[in-house]
C-alpha positions in Angstrom: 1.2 13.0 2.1 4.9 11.5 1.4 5.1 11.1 5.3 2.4 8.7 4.9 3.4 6.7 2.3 7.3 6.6 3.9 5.4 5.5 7.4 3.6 3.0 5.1 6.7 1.7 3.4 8.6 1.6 7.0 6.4 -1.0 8.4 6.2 -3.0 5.2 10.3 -3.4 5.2 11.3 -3.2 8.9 11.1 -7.0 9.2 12.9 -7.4 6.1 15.6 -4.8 6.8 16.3 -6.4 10.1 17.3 -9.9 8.6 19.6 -8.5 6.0 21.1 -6.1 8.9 21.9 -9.2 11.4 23.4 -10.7 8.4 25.8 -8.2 7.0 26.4 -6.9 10.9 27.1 -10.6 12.4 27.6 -13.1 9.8 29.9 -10.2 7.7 27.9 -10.5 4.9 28.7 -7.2 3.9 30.5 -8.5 0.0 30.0 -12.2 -0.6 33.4 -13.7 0.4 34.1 -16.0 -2.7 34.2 -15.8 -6.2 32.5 -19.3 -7.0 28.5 -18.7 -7.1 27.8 -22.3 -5.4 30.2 -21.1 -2.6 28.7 -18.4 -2.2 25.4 -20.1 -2.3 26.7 -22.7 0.6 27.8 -19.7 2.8 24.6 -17.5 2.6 22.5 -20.9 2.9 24.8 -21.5 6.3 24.7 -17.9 7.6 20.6 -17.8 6.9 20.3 -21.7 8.2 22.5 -20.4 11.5 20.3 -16.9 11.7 17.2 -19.4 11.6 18.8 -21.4 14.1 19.3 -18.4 16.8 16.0 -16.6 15.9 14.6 -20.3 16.7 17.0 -19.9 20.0 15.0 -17.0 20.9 11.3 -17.6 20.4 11.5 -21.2 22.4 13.3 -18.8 25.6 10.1 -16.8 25.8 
């Protein structure tokens, strides 16, 4: 029974998971890199506008 529901939950958060892996494994967004939130804010925004960029990259290749 919980190896259904974990199956389940796997496919619900696998496309989630991935984003937030690319991030933290190539953009280092492992700790947010400043104290100030709106720079923070400007270098998530940049890191997710860049991920968008080279996902964008990859689905006009194929």
């Amino acid at each position: 029974m919980e190896t259904l529901r974990n199956y389940a939950l796997v496919l619900a958060r696998r496309p989630v998971e991935k984003v937030f892996g690319t991030l933290k494994r190539s953009y280092r967004l492992n700790r947010l890199p400043h104290f100030s939130l709106a720079r923070n804010t400007a270098c998530l925004t940049l890191a997710c506008f860049a991920y968008n960029l080279r996902r964008l990259d990859r689905l006009l290749a194929g």
